[in-house]
C-alpha positions as CSV (number, residue, x, y, z in Angstrom):
1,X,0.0,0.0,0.0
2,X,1.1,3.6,-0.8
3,X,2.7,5.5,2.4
4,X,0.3,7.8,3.5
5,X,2.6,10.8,2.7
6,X,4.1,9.9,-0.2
7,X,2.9,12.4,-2.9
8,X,1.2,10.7,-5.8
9,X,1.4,11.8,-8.9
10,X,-1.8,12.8,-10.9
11,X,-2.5,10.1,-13.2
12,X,-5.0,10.8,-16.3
13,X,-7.1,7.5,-16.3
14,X,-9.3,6.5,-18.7
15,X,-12.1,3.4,-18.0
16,X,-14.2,2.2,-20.6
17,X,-17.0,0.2,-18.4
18,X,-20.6,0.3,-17.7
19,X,-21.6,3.7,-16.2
20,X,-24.7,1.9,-14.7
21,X,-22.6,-0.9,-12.7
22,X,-22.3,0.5,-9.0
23,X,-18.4,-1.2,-9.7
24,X,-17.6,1.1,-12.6
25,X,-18.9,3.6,-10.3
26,X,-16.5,2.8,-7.3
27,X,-14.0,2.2,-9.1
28,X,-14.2,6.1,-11.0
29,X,-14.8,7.4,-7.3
30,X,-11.8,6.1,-5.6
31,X,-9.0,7.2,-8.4
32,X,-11.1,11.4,-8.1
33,X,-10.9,11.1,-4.3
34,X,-7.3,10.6,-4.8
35,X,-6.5,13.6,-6.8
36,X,-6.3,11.9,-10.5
37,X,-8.1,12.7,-13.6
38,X,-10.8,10.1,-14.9
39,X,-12.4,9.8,-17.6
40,X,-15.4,7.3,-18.5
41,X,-16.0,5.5,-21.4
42,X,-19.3,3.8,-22.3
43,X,-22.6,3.0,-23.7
44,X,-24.8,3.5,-20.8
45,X,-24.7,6.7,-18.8
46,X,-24.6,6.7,-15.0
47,X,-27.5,7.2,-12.8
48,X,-25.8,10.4,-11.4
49,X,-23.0,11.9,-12.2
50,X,-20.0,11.7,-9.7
51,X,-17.9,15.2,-9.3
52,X,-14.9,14.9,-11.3
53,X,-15.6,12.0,-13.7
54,X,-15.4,13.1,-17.2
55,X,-18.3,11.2,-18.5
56,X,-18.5,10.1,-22.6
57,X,-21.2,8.2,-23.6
58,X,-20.6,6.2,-26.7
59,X,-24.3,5.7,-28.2
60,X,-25.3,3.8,-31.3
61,X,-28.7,3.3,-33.3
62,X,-28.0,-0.4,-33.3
63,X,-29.8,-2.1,-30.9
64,X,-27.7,-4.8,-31.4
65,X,-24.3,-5.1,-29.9
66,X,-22.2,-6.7,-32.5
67,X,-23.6,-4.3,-35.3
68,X,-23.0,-1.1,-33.0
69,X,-19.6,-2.6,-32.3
70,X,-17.6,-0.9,-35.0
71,X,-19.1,2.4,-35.3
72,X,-18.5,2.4,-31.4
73,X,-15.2,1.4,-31.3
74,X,-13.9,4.1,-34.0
75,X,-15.4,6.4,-31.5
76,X,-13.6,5.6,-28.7
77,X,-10.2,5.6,-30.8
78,X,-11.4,9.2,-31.1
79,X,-12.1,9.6,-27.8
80,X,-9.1,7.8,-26.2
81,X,-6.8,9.9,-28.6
82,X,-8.3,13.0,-27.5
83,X,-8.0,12.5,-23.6
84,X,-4.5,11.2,-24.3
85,X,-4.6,9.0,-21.1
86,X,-1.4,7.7,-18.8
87,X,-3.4,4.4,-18.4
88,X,-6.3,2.5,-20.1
89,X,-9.2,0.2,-17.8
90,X,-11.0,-1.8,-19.3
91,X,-14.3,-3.6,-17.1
92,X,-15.7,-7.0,-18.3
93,X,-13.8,-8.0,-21.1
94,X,-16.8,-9.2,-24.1
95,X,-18.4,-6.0,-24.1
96,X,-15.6,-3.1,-22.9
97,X,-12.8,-4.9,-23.2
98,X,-12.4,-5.9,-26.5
99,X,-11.9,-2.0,-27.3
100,X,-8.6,-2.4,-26.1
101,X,-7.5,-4.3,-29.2
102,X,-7.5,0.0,-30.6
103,X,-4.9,0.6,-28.7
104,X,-1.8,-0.9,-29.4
105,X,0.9,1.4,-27.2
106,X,-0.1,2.4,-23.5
107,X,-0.4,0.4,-20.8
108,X,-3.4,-1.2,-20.9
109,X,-5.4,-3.0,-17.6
110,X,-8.9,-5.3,-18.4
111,X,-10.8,-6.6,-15.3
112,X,-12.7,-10.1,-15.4
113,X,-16.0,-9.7,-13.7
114,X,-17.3,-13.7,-14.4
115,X,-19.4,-14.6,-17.4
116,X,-17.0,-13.1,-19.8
117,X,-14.5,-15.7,-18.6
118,X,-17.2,-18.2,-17.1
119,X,-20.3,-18.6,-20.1
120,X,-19.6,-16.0,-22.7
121,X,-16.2,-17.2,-24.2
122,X,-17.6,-20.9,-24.4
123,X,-21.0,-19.7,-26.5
124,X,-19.0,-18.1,-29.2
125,X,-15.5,-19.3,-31.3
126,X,-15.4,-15.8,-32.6
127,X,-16.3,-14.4,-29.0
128,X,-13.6,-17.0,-27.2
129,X,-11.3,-15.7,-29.8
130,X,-11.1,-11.7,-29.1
131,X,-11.0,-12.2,-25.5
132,X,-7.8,-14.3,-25.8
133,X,-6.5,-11.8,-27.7
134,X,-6.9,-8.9,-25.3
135,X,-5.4,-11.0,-22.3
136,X,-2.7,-11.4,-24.7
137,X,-2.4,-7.9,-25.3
138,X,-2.9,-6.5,-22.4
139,X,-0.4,-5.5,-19.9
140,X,-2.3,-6.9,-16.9
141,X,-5.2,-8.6,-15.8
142,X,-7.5,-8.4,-12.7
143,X,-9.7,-11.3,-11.8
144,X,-12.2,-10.7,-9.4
145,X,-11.8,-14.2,-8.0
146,X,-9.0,-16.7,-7.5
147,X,-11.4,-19.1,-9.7
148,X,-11.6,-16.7,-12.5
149,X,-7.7,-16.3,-12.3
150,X,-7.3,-19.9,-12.8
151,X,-9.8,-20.2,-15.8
152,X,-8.3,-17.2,-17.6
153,X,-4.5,-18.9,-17.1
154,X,-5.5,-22.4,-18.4
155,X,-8.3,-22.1,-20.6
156,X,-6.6,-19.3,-22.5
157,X,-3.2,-20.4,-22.1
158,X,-2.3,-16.8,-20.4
159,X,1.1,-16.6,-18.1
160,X,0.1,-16.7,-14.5
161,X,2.7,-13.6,-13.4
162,X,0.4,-11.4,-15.8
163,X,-3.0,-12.2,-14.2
164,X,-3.7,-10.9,-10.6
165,X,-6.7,-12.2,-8.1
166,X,-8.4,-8.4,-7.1
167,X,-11.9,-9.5,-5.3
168,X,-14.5,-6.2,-5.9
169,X,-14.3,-5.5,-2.3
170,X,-16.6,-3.9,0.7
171,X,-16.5,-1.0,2.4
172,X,-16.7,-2.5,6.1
173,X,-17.9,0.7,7.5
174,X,-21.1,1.3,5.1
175,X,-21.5,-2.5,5.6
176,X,-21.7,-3.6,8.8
177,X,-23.8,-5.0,11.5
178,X,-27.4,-3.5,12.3
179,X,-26.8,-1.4,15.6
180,X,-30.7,-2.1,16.8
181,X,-32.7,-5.1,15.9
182,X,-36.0,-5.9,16.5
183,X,-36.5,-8.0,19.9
184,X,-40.4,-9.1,19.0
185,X,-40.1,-9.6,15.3
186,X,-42.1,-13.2,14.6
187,X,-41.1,-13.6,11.3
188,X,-37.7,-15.0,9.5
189,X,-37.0,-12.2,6.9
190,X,-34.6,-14.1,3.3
191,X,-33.4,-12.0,0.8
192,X,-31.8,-12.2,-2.3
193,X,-31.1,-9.0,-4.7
194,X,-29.4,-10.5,-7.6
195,X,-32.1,-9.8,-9.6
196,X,-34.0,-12.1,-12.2
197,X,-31.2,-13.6,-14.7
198,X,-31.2,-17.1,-15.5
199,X,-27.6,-17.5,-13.8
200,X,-29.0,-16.8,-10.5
201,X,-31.5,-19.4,-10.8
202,X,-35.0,-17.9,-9.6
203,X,-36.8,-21.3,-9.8
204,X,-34.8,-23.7,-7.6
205,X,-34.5,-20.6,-5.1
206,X,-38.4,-20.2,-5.0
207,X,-39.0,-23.7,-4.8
208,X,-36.9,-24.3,-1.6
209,X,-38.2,-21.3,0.3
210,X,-42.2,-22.6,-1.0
211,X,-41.4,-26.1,0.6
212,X,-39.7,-24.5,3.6
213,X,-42.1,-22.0,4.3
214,X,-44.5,-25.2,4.3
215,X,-43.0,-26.5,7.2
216,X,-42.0,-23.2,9.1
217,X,-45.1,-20.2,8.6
218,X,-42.3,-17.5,10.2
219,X,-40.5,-17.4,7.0
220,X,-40.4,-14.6,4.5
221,X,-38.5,-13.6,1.4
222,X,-37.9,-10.4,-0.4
223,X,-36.4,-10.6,-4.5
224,X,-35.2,-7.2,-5.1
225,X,-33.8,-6.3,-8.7
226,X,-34.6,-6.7,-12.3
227,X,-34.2,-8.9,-14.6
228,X,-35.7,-10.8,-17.6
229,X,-37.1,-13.4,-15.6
230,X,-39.1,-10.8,-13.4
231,X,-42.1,-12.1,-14.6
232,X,-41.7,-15.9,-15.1
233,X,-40.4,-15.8,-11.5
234,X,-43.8,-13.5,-10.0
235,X,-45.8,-16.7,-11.7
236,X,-44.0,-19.4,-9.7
237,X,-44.5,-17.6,-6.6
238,X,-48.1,-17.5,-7.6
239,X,-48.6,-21.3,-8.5
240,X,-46.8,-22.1,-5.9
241,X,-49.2,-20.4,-3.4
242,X,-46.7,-18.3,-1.9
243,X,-48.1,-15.0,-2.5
244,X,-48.8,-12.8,1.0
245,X,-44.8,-14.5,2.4
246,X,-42.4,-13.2,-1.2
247,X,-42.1,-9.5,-1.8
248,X,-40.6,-8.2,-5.6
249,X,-38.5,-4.8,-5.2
250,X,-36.9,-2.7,-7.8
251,X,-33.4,-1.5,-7.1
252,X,-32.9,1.5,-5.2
253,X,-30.2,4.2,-4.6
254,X,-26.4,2.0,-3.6
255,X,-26.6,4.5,-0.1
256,X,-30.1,2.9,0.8
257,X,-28.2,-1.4,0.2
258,X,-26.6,-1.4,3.8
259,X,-30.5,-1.1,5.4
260,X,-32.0,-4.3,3.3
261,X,-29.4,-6.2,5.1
262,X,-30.1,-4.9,8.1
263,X,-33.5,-5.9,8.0
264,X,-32.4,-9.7,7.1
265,X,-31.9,-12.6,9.1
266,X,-30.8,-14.4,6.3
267,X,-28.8,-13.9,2.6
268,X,-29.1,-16.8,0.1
269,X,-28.1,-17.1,-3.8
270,X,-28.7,-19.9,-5.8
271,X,-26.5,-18.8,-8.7
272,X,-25.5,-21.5,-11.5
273,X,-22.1,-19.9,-12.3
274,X,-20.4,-16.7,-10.5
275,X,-17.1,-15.0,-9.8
276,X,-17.2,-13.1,-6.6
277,X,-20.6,-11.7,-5.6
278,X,-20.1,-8.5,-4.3
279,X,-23.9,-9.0,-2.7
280,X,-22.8,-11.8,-0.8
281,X,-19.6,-10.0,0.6
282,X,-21.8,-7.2,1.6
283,X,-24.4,-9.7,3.5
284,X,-21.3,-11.0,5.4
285,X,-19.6,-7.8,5.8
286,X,-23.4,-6.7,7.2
287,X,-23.0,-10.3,9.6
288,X,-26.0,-11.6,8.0
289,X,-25.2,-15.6,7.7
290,X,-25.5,-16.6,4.0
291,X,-27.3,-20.0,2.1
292,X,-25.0,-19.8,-1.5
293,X,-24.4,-22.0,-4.1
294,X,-20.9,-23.6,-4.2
295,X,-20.0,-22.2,-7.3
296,X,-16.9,-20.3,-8.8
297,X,-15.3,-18.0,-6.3
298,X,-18.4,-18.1,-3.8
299,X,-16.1,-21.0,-1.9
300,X,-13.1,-18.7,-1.4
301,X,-15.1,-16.5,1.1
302,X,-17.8,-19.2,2.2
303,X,-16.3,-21.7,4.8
304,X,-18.9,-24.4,5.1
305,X,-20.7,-24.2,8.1
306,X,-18.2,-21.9,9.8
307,X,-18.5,-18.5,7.5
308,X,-21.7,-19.3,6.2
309,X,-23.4,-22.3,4.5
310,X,-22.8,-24.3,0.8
311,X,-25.1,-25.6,-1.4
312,X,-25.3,-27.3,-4.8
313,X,-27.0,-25.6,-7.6
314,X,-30.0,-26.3,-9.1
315,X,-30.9,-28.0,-5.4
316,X,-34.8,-26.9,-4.0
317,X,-34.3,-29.7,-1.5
318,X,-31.2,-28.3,0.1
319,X,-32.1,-25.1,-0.4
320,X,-35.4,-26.0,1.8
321,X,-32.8,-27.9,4.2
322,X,-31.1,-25.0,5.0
323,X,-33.3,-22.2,5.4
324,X,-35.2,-24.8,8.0
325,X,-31.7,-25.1,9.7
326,X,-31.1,-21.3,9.9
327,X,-34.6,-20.6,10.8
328,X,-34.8,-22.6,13.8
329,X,-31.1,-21.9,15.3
330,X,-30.8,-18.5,15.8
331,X,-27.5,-18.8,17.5
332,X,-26.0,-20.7,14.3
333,X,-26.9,-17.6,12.8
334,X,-25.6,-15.1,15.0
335,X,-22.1,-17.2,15.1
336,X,-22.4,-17.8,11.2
337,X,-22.7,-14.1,10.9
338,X,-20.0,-12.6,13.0
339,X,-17.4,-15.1,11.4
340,X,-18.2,-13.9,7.9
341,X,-17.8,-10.2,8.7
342,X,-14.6,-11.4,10.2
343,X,-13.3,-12.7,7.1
344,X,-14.4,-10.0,4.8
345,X,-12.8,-7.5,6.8
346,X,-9.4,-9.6,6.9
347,X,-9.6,-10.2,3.0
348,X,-11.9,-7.9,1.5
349,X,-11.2,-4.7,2.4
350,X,-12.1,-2.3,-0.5
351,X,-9.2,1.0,0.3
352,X,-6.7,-1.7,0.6
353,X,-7.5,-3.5,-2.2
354,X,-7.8,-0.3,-4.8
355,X,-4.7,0.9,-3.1
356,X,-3.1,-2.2,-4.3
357,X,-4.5,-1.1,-7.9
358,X,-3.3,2.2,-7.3
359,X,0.2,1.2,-7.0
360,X,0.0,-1.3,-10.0
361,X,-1.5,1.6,-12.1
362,X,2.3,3.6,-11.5
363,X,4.5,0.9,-11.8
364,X,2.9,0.0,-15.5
365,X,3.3,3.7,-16.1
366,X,7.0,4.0,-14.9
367,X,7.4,0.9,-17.0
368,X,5.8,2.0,-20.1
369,X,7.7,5.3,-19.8
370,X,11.1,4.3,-19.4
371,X,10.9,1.7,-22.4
372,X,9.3,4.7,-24.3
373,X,11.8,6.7,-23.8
């Protein structure tokens, strides 16, 4: 980590990322707060605009992706020639990151979020193909779990001193244990906000609540999100008779997130594939004990039975099994809950980890410069 004293010198950053992900967001917020110049790159403007961020939104009358591809990438060549930057970012490499490719010169950084190393690259040759060829372009890569890490080195044949485990991390003071909670609540409040995306599995997830709530009338759940499955998802609930006990939210404002886990005894996913779900690190950095699936790099934070519970995917039964487990020990989930916040803040600390990218962003620069010159 930097020394607190040390002067850093003002970087100009460009990112070329989703303005809608809350990571893009953090990400453009720490390097500001810092004193550097960033500019964002992207087809989908932020929600609000962050002081300082030099916002460019790339638009296209393609609906489609691969048609507004080319006309969108001769714009950011524009773009990234104009702002001239010290460094280039690129988030979730089969979308942003195959921009890069433009770029031949400056150091260049891509981050792996999970289905552009997990699903994407496996659905397409042509798709599988480009993102090899940025990680073999690139200067360095950021996996946001050691799982990803892995895949990227051998399923695209990438040397491991060039890719770099960087979880999203959690602020541990926004996220953190509910200072009051109710003494006569009579109900056991689940929630899940990954939204409604076939990766996260709506189905098996309101299947094992509906056959636990059978058993134990206390139980409640709360989906928050979006999603294309919105509406195949309300249906279930609704054959399933679970109507008056699940709740459907929309997202809300990041600032208003810490309170929904507050208000939780429990966190559960049921996703198919993932990297590292920043929703679960927040639940455990909030001490709310967690039901996930034991997929990708969910096992690198999730200590069976100690930091939280596993599951297999696709699993009703188990998921039933569990909630009934958590439901009726509340101690289990008092001691399943302090132990995960004690491991996110050991490991998952977000300052320390973007000060870690800080540093990496001026050694590539140093690099770049001295073989420039």
């Amino acid at each position: 980590m930097p020394c607190k004293n040390r002067e850093v010198p003002k970087l100009i950053l460009c990112f070329i990322a989703d303005g809608r992900s809350i990571h893009t967001q953090r990400w453009a917020e720490y390097f500001v707060a810092k004193g550097h110049e960033v500019h964002l790159v992207t087809y989908d403007p932020m929600s609000h605009p962050i002081p300082g961020v030099s916002e460019h939104v790339v638009s296209s009358r393609w609906k489609n992706l691969y048609l507004a591809f080319l006309p969108r990438r001769m714009a950011i060549k524009r773009l990234v020639k104009k702002i001239h930057p010290d460094l280039i970012h690129a988030h979730f490499i089969t979308k942003y990151g195959f921009h890069l490719l433009s770029f031949p010169t400056r150091p260049k950084v891509a981050s792996a979020w999970g289905d552009d190393v997990l699903i994407l690259p496996k659905q397409s040759r042509l798709i599988r193909f480009y993102t090899k060829k940025v990680f073999d372009t690139v200067d360095r890569i950021y996996a946001v779990s050691a799982n990803i890490r892995t895949h990227i080195i051998e399923d695209f044949d990438i040397p491991p001193q060039k890719v770099f485990y960087l979880p999203f991390g959690i602020d541990t003071d926004l996220f953190s244990p509910a200072s009051d909670t109710p003494q006569n609540r009579t109900t056991i409040e689940i929630f899940n906000n990954r939204g409604f995306f076939p990766v996260y599995d709506g189905e098996t997830l309101v299947q094992g609540f509906a056959a636990a709530y059978a058993v134990d009338r206390r139980l409640r759940l709360t989906l928050k999100g979006d999603g294309p499955e919105e509406q195949k998802i309300q249906d279930l609930v609704t054959l399933l008779g679970v109507d008056e006990v699940v709740t459907f939210r929309k997202k809300t404002a990041y600032a208003d997130v810490p309170t929904d886990y507050h208000h939780s005894d429990i966190f559960i996913t049921t996703s198919r594939s993932d990297g590292t779900p920043v929703s679960l690190l927040e639940a455990m950095a909030s001490a709310v004990p967690c039901i996930a699936t034991a997929v990708g790099g969910i096992p690198e934070w999730i200590d069976d039975k100690r930091t939280g519970i596993l599951i297999p995917p696709g699993s009703p039964e188990k998921v039933a099994e569990t909630i009934l487990l958590l439901a009726r020990d509340p101690k289990l989930r008092e001691s399943l809950g302090m132990a995960a916040r004690a491991t996110v803040v050991e490991r998952g600390q977000w300052k320390t980890l973007m000060a870690m990218a800080e540093k990496d962003y001026e050694e590539l620069i140093r690099t770049y410069r001295k073989e420039k010159s």
